[in-house]
Backbone and ligand atoms as CSV (ligand in chain L), in Angstrom:
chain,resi,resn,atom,element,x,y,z
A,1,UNK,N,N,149.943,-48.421,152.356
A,1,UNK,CA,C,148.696,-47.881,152.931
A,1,UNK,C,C,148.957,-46.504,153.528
A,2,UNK,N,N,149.807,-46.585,154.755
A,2,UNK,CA,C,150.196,-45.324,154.872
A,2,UNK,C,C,150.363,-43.853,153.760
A,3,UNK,N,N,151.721,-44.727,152.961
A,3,UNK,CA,C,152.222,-43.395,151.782
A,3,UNK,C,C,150.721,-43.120,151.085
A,4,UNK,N,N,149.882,-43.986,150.538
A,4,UNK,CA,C,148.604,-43.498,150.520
A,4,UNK,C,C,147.699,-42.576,150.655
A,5,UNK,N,N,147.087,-42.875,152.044
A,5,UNK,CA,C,146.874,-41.482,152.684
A,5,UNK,C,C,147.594,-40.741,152.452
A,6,UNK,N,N,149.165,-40.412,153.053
A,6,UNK,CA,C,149.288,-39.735,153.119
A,6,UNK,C,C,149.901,-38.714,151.625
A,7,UNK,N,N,149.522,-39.118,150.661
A,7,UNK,CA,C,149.473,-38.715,149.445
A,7,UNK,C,C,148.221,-37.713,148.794
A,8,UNK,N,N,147.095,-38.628,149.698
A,8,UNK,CA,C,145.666,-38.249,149.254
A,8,UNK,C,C,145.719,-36.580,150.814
A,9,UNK,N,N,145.745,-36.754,151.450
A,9,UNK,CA,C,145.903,-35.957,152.035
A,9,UNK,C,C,147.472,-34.665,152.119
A,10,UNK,N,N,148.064,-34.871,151.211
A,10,UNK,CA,C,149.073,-33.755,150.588
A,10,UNK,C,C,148.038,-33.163,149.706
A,11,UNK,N,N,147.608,-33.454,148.856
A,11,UNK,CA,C,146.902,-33.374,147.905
A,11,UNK,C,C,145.585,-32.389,148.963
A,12,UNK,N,N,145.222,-32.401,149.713
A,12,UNK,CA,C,144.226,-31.736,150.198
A,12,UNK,C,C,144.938,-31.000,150.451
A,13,UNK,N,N,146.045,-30.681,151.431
A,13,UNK,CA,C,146.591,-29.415,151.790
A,13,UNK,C,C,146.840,-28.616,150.759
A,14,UNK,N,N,147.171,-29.211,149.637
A,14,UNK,CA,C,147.727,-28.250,148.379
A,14,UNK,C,C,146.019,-27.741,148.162
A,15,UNK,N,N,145.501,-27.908,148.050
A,15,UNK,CA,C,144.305,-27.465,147.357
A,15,UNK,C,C,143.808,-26.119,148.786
A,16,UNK,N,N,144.343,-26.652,149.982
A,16,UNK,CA,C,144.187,-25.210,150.816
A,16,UNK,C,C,144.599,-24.760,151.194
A,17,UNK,N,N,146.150,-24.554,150.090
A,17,UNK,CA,C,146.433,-23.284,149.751
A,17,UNK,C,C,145.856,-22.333,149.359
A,18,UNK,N,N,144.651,-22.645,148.468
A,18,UNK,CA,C,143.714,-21.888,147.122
A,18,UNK,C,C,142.909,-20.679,148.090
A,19,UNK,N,N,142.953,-21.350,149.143
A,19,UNK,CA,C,141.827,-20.416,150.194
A,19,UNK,C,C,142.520,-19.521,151.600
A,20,UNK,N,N,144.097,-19.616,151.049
A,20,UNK,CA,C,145.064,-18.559,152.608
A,20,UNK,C,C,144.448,-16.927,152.599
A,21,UNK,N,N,144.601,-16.268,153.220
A,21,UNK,CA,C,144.155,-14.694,152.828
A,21,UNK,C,C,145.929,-14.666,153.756
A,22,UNK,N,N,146.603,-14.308,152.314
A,22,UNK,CA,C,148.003,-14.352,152.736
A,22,UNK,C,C,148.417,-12.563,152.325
A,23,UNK,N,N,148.056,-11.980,152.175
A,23,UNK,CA,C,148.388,-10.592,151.311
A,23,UNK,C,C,149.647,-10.415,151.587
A,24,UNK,N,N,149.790,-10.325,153.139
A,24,UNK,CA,C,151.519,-9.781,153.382
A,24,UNK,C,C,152.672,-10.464,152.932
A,25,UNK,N,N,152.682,-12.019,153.551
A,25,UNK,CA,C,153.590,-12.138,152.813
A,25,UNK,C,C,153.399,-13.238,151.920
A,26,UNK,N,N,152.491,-13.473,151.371
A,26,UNK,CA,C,152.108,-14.146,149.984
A,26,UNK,C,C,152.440,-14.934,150.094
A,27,UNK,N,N,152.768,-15.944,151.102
A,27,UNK,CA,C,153.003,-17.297,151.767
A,27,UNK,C,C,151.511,-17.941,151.766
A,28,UNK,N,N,151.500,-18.915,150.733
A,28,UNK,CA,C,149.863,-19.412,150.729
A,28,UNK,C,C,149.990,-20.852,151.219
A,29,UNK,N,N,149.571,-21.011,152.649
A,29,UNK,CA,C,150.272,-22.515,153.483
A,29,UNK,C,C,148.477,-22.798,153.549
A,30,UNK,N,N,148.686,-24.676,153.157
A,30,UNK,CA,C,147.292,-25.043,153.539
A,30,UNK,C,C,147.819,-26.481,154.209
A,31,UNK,N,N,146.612,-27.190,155.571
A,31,UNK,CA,C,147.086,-28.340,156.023
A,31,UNK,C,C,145.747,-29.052,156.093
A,32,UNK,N,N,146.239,-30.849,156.256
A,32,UNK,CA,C,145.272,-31.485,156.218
A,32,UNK,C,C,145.478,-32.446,156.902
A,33,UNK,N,N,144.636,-32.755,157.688
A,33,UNK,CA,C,144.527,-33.614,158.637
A,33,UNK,C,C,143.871,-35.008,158.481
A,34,UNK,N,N,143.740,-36.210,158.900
A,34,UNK,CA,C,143.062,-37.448,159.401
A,34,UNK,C,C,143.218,-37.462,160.755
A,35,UNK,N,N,142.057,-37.588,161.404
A,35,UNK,CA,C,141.641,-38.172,162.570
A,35,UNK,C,C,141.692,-39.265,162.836
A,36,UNK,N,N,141.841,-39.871,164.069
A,36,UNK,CA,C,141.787,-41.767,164.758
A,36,UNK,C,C,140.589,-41.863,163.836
A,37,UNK,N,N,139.316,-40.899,164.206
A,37,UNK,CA,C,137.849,-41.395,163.687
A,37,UNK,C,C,137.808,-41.699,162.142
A,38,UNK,N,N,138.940,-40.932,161.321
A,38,UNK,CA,C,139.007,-41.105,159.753
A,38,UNK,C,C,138.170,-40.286,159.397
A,39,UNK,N,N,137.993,-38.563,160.167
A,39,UNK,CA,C,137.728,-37.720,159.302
A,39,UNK,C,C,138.944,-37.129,158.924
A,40,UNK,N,N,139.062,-36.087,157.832
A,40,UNK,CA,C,139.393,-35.079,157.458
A,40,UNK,C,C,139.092,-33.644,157.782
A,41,UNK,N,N,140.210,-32.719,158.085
A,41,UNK,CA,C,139.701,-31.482,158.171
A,41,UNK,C,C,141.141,-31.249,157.180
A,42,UNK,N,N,140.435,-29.527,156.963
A,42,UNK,CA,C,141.787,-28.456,156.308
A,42,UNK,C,C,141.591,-27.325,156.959
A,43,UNK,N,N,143.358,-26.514,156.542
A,43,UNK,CA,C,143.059,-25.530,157.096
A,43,UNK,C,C,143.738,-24.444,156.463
A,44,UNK,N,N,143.865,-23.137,156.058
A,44,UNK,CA,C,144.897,-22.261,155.747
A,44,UNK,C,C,145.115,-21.256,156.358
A,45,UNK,N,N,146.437,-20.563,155.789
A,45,UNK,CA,C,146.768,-19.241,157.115
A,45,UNK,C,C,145.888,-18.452,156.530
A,46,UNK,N,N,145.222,-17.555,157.985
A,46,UNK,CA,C,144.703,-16.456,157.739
A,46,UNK,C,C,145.518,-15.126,158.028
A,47,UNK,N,N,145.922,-13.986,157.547
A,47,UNK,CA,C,146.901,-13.117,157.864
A,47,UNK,C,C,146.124,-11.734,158.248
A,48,UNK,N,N,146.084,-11.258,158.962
A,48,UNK,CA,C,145.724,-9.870,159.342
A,48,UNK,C,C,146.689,-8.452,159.583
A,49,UNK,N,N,145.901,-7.602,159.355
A,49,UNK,CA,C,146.550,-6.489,158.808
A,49,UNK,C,C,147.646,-5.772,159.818
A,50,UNK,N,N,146.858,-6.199,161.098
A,50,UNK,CA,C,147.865,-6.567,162.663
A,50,UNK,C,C,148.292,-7.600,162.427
A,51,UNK,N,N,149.430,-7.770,162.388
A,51,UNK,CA,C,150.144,-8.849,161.792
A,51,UNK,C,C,150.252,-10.252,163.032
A,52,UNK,N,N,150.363,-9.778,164.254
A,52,UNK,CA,C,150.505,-10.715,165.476
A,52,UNK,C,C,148.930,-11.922,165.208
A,53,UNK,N,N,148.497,-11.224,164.937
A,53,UNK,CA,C,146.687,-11.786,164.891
A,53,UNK,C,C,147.094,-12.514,163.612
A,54,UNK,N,N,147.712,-12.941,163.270
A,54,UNK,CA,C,148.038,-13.925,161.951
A,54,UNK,C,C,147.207,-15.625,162.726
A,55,UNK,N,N,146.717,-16.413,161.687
A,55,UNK,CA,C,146.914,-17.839,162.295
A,55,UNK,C,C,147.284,-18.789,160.828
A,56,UNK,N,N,147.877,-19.433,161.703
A,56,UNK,CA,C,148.441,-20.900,160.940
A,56,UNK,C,C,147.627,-21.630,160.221
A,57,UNK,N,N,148.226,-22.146,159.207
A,57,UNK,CA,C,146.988,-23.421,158.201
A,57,UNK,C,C,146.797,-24.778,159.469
A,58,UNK,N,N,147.815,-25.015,160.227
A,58,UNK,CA,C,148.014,-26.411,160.963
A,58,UNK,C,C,147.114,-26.009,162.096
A,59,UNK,N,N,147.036,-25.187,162.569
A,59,UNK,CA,C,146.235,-24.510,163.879
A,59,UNK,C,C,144.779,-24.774,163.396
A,60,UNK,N,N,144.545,-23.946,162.255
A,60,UNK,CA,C,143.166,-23.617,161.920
A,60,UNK,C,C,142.767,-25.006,161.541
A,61,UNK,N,N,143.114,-26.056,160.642
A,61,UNK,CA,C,143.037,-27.075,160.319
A,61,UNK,C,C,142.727,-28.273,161.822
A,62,UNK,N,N,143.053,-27.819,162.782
A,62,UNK,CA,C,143.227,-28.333,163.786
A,62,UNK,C,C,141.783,-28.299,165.138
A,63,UNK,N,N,141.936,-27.129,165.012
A,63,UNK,CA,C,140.405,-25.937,165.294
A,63,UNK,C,C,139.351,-26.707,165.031
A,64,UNK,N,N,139.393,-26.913,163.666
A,64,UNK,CA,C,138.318,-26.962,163.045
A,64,UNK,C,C,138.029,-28.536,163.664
A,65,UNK,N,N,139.004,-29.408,163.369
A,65,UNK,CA,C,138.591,-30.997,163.578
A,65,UNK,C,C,138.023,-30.946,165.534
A,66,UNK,N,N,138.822,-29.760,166.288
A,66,UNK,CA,C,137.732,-30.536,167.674
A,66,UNK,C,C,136.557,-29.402,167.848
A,67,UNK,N,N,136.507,-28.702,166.782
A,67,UNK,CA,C,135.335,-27.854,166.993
A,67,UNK,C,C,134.302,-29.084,166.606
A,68,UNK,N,N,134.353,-29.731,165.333
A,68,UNK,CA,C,133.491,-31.017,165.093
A,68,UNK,C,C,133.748,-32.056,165.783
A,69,UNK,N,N,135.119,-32.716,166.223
A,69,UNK,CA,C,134.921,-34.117,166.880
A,69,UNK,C,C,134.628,-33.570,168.668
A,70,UNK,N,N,135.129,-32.711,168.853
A,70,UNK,CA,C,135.660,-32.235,170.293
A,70,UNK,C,C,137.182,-32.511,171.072
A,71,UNK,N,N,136.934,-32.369,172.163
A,71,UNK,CA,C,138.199,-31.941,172.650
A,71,UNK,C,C,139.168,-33.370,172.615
A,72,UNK,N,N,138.231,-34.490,172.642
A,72,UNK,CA,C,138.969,-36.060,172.448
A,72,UNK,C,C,139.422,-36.171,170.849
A,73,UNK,N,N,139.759,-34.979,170.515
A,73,UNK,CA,C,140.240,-35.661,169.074
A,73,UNK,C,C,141.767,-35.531,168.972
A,74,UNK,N,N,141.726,-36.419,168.066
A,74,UNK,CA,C,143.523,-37.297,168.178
A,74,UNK,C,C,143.860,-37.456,166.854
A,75,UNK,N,N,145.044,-35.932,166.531
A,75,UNK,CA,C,145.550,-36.966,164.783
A,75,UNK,C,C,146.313,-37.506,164.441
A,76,UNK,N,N,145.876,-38.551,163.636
A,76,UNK,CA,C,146.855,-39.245,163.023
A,76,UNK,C,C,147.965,-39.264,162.469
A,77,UNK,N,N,147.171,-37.964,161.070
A,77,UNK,CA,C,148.543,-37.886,160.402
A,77,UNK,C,C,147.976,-36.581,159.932
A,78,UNK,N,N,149.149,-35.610,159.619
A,78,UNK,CA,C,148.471,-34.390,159.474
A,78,UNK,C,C,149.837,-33.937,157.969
A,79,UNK,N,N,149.115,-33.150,156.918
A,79,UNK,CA,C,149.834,-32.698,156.075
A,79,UNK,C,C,150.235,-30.979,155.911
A,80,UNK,N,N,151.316,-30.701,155.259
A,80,UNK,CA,C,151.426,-29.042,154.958
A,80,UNK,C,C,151.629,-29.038,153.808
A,81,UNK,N,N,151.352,-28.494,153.058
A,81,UNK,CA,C,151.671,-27.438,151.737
A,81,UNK,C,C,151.169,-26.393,151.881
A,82,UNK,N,N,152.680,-25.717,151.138
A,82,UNK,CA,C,153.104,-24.118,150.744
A,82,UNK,C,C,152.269,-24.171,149.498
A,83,UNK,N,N,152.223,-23.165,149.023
A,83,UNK,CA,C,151.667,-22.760,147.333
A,83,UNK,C,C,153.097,-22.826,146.516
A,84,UNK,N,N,153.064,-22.548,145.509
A,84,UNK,CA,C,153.967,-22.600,144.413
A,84,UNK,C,C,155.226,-23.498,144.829
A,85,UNK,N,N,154.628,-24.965,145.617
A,85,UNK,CA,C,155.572,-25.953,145.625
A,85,UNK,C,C,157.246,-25.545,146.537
A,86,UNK,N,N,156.812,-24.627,147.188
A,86,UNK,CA,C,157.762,-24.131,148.198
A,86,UNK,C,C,157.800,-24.890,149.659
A,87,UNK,N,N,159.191,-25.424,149.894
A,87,UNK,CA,C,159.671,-26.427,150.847
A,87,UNK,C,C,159.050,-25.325,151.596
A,88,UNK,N,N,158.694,-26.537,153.354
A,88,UNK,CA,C,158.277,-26.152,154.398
A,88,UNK,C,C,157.698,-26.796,155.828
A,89,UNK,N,N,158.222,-26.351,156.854
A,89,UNK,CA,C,157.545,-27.443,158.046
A,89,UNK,C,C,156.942,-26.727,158.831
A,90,UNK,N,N,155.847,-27.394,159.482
A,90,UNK,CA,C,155.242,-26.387,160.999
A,90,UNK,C,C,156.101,-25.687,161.538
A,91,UNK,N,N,155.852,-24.778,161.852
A,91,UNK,CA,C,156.093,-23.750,162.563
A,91,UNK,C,C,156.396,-24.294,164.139
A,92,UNK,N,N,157.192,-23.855,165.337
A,92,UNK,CA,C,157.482,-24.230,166.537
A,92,UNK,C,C,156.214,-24.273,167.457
A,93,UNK,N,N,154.996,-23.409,167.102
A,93,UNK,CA,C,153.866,-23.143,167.600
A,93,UNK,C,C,153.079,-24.146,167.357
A,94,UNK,N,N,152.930,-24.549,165.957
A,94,UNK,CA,C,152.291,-25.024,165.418
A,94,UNK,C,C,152.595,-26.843,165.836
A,95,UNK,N,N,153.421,-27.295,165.882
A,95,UNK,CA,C,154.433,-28.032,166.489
A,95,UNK,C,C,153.626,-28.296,168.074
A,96,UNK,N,N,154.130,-27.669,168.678
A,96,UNK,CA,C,153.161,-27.724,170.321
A,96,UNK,C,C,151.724,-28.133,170.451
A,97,UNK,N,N,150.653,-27.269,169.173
A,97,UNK,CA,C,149.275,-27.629,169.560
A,97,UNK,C,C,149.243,-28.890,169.103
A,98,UNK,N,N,150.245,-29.415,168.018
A,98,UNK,CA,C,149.877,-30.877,167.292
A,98,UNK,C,C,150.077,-31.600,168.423
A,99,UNK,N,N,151.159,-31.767,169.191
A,99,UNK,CA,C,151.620,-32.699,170.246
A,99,UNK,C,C,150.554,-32.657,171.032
A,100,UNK,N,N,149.922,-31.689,171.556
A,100,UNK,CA,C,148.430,-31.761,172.399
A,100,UNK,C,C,147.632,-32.666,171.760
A,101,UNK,N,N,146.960,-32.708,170.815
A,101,UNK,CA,C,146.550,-33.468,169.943
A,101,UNK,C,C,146.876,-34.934,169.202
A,102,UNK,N,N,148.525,-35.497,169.769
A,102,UNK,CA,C,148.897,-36.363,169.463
A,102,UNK,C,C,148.480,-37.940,169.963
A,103,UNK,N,N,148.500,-38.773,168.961
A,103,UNK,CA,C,148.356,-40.182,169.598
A,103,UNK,C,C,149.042,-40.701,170.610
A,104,UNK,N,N,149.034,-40.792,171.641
A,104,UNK,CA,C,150.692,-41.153,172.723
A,104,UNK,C,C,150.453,-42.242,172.714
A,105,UNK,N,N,149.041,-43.279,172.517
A,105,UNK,CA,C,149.756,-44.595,172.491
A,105,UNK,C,C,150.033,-45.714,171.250
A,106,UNK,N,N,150.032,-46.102,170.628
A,106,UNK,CA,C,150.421,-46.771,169.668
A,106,UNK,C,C,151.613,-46.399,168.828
A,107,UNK,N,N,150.415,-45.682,167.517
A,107,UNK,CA,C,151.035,-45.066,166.383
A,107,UNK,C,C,150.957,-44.039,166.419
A,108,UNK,N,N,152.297,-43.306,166.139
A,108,UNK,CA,C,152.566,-41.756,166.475
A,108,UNK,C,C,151.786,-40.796,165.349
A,109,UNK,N,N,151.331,-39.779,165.674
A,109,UNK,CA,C,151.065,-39.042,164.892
A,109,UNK,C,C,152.191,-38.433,164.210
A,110,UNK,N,N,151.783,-38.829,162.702
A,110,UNK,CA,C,153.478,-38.543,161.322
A,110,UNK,C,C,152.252,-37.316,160.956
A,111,UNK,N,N,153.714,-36.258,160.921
A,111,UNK,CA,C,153.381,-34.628,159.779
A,111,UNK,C,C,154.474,-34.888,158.768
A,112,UNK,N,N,153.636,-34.942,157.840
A,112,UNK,CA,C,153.760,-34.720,155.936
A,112,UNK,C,C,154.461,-33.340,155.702
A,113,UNK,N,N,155.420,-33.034,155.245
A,113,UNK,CA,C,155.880,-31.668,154.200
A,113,UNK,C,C,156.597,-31.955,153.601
A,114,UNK,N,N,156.323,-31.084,152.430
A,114,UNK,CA,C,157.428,-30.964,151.622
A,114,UNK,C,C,159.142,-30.419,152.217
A,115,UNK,N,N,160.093,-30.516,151.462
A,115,UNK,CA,C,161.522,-30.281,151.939
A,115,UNK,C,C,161.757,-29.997,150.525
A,116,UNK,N,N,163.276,-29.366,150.560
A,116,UNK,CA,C,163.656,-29.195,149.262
A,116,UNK,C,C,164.542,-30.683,148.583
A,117,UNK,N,N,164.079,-31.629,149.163
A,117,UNK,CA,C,164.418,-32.883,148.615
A,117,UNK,C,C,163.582,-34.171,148.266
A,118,UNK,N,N,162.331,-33.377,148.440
A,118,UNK,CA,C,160.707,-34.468,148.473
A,118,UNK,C,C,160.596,-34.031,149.659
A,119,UNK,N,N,158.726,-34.742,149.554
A,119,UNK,CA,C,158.190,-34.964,150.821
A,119,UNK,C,C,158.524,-35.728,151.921
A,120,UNK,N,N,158.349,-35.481,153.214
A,120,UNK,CA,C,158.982,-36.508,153.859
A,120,UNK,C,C,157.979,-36.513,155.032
A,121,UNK,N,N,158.026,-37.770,155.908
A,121,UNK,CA,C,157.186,-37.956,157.264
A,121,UNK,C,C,158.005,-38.048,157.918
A,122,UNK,N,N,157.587,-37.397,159.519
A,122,UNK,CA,C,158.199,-37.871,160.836
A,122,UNK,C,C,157.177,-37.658,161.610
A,123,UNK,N,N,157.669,-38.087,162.904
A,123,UNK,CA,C,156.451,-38.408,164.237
A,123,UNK,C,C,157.084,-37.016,164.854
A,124,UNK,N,N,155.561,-36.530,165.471
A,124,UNK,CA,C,155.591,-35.710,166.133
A,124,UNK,C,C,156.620,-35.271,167.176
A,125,UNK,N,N,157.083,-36.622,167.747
A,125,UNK,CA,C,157.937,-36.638,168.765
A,125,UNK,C,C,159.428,-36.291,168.359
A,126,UNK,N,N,159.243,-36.497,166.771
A,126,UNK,CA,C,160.987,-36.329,166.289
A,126,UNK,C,C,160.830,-34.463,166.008
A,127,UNK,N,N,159.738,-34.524,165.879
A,127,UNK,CA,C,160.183,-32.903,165.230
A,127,UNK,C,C,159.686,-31.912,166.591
A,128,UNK,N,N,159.411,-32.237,167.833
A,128,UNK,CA,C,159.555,-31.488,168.654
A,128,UNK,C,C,159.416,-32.698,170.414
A,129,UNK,N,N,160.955,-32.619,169.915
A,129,UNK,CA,C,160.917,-33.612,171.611
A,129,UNK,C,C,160.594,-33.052,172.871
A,130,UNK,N,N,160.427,-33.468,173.729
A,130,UNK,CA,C,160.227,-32.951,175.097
A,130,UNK,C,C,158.946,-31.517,174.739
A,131,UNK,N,N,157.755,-32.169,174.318
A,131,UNK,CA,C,156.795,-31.074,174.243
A,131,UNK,C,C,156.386,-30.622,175.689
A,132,UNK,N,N,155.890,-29.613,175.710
A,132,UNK,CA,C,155.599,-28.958,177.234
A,132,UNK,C,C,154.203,-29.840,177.126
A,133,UNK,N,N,153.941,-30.467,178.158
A,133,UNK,CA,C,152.579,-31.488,179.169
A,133,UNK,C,C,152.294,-31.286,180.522
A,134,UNK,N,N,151.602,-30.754,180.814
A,134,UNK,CA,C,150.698,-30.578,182.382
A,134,UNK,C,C,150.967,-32.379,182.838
L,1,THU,N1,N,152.499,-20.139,158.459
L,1,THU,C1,C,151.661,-21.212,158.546
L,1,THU,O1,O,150.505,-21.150,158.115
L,1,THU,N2,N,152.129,-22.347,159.131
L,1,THU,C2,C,153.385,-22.490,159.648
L,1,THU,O2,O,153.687,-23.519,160.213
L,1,THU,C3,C,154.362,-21.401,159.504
L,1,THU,C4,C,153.866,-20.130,158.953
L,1,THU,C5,C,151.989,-18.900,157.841
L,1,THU,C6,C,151.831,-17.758,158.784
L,1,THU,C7,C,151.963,-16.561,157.868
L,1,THU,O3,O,150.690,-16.279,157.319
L,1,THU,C8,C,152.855,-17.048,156.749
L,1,THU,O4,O,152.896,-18.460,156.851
L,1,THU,C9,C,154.272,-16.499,156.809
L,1,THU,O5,O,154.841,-16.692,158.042
């Protein structure tokens, strides 16, 4: 059930790749999310010509789900894909807003990426321990 989803939702991130405005560095990253509620959002990097003003596929993808659920939204399981099948994980930034967003009680919120050995899952908590929390 899990590998499932989280198959069907690789499969979305790859597809938003199709929509990064990556020009600089032609890094076309798209992510996809499930919510507790069992929506879906996506997201891809947007890159600007000021380069600092860049944002993340996992951010924007992220944005988007509490711009619609609001600020109580909690994900589940969230995916990344690169374009042209290029290994890759959140970013350290990207990493932090998920943990804001994470399930703390039950079932951990697992991020999906590719690696250069297959896809693989881990819980939020493995890929950035001791997140900063008020
Ligand atoms: N990027 C993401 O979209 N997510 C990450 O987790 C890491 C990096 C984007 C930002 C920039 O547009 C491009 O990848 C190269 O850094």
């Amino acid at each position: 059930m899990e590998k499932d989803y989280g198959k069907s939702l690789m499969e979305k991130a790859n597809q938003a790749t199709k929509h990064a405005h990556a020009p600089y560095s032609k890094f076309h990253v798209g992510a996809a999310l499930l919510t507790e509620k069992g929506n879906i959002f996506t997201g891809c990097n947007v890159e600007n010509a000021s380069y600092g003003l860049t944002m993340c596929a996992e951010r924007n993808a992220i944005f988007a789900a509490v711009n619609t659920e609001g600020p109580d939204m909690k994900i589940r399981s969230i995916a990344v894909a690169i374009g042209n099948n290029l290994p890759g994980s959140p970013c350290g930034a990207c990493r932090q807003v998920i943990s804001e967003f994470s399930t703390r009680q039950g079932a951990k919120t697992e991020v999906i990426y590719p690696t250069r050995d297959g896809i693989v899952s881990k819980t939020i908590d493995e890929l950035l321990p001791g997140a900063f929390a008020f």
